[in-house]
DRENZA-757697 format. One record per residue: residue in one letter; x, y, z of N, C-alpha, C in turn. Coordinates in Angstrom, 1 decimal, padded with zeros to 4 digits. Example, Ala and Ser with C-alpha at 12.3 -4.5 7.8 and 13.67 -1.06 7.14 Angstrom:
BEGIN
rest, nxx, nyy, nzz, caxx, cayy, cazz, cxx, cyy, czz
A, 013.2, -005.7, 007.8, 012.3, -004.5, 007.8, 013.2, -003.3, 007.8
S, 012.8, -002.2, 007.1, 013.7, -001.1, 007.1, 012.9, 000.0, 007.9
% end
This chain:
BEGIN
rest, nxx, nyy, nzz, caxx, cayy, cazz, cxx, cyy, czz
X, 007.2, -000.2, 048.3, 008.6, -000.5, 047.8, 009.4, 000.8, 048.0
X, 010.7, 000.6, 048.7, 011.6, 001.9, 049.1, 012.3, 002.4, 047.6
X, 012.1, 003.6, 047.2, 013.1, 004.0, 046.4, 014.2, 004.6, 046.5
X, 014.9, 004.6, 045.4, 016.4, 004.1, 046.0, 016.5, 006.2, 045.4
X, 018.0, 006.6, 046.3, 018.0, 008.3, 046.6, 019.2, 008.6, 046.1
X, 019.9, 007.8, 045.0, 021.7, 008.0, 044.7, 021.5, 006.7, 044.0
X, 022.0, 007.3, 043.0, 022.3, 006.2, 041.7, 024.1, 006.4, 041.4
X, 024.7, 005.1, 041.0, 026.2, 005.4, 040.5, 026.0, 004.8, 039.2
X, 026.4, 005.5, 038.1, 026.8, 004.9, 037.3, 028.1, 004.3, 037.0
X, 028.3, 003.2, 036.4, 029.6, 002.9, 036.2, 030.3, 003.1, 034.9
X, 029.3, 002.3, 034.0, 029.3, 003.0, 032.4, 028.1, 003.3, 032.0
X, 028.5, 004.5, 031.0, 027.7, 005.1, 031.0, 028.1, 006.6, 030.3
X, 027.4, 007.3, 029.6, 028.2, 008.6, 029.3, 028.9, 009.6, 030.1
X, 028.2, 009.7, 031.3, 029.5, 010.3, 032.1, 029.5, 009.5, 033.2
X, 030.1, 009.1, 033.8, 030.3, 007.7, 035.3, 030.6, 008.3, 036.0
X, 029.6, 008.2, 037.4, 029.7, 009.0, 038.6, 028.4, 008.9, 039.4
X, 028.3, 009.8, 040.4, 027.2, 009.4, 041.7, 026.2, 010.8, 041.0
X, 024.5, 010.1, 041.2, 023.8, 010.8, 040.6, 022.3, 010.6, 041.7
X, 022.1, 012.2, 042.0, 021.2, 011.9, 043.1, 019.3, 012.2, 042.8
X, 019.3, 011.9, 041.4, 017.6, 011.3, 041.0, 018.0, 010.5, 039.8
X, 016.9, 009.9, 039.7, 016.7, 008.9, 038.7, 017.2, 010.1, 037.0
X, 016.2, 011.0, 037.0, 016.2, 011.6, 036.1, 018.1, 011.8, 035.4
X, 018.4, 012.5, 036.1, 019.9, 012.5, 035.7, 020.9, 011.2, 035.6
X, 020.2, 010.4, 036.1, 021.0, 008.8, 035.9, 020.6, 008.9, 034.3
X, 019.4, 008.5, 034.6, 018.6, 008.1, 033.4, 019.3, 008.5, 032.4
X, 019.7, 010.0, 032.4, 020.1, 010.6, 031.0, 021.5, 010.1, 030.6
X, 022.1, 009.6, 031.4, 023.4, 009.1, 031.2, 023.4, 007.4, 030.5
X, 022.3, 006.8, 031.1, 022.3, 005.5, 030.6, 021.2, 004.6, 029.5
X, 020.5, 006.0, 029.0, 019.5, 005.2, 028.5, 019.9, 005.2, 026.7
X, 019.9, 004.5, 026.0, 020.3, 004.8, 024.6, 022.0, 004.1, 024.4
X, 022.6, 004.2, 026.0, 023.7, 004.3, 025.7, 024.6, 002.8, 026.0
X, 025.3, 002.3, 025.1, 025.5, 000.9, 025.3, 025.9, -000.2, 026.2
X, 025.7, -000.8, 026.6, 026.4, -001.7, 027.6, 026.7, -001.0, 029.2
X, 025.4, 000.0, 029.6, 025.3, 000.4, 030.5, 025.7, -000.8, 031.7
X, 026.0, 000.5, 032.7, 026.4, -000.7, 034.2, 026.4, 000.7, 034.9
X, 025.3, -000.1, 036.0, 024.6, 001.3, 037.2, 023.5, 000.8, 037.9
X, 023.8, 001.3, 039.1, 022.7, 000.6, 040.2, 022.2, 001.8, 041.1
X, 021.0, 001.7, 041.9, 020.2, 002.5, 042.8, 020.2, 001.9, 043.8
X, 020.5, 002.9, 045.0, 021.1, 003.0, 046.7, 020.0, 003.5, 047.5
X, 019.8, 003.4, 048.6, 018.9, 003.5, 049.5, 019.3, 005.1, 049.9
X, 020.4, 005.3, 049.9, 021.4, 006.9, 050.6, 022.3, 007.0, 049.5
X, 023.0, 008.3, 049.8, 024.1, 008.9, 049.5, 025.2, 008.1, 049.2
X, 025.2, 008.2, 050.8, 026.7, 007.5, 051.5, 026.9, 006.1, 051.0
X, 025.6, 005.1, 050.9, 026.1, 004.1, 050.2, 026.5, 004.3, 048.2
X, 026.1, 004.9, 048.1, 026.1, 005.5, 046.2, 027.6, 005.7, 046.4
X, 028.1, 006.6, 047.2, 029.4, 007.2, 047.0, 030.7, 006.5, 047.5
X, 030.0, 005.4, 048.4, 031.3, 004.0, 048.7, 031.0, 003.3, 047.6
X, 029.9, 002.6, 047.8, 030.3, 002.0, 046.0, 031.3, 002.5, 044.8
X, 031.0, 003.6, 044.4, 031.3, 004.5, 043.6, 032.7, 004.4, 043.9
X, 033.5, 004.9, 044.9, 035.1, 004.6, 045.2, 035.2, 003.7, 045.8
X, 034.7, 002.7, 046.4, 035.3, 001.4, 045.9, 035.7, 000.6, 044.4
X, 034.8, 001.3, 043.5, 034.8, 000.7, 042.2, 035.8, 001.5, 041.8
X, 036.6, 002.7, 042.1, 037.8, 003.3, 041.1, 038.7, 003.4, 042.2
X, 038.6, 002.4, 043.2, 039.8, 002.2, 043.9, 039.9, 000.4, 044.4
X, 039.8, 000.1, 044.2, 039.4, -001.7, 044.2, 040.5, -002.1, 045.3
X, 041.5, -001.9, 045.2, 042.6, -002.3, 046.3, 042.8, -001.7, 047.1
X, 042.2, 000.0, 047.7, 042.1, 000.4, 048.8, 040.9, 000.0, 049.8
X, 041.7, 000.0, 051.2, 041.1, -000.4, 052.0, 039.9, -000.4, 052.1
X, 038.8, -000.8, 052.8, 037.1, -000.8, 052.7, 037.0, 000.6, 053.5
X, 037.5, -000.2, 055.0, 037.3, 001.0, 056.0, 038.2, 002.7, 056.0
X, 039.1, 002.8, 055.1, 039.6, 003.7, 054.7, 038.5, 004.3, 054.0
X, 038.4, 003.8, 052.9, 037.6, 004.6, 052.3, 036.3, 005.1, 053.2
X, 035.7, 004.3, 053.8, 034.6, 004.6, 054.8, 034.7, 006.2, 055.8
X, 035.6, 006.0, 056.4, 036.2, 007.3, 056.9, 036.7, 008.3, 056.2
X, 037.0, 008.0, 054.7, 037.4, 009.4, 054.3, 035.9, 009.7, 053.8
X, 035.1, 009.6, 053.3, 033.5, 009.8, 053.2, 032.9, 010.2, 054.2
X, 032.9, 009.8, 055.7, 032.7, 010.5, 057.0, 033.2, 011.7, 057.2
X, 034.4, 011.8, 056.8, 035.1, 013.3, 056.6, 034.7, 013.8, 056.0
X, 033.9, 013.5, 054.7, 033.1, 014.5, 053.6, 031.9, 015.1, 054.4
X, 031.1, 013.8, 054.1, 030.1, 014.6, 054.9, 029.9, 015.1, 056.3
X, 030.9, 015.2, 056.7, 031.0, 015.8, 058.5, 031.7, 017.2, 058.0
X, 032.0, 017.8, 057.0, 032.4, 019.1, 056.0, 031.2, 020.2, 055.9
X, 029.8, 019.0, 055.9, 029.2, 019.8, 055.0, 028.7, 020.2, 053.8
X, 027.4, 020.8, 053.2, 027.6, 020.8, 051.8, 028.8, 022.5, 051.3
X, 029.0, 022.2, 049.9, 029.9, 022.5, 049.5, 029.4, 023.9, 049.1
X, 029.9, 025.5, 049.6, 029.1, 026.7, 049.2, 029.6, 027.2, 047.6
X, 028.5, 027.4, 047.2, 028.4, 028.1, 045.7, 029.5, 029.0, 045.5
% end
């Protein structure tokens, strides 16, 4: 069974893209009327994730501005 590598929460105590279970976990366990799912990648965790706080922007928009991110690089300390 593939496990999933990016979790998004949706509700939750803090809502947002979470890259182990552990840190999902702490956001949704205890906490009521959770909503959050587990992704194969990143990339899919973080389209989900702005699709859901942007519902009426375009698919493929969003798609490309995510390509832009990660064609950036990670982010230096």
């Amino acid at each position: 069974m593939a496990r999933n590598k990016a979790y998004v929460v949706f509700r939750g105590r803090a809502p947002e893209v979470y890259l182990s279970w552990e840190d999902c976990e702490a956001q949704v366990i205890g906490f009521p009327g959770t909503l959050y799912r587990g992704f194969k990648n990143h990339f899919e965790a973080e389209k989900s994730w702005l699709v859901s706080r942007h519902p009426n922007t375009n698919y493929k928009f969003i798609e490309a501005k995510l390509q832009e991110i990660i064609n950036m690089g990670p982010l230096e300390d």
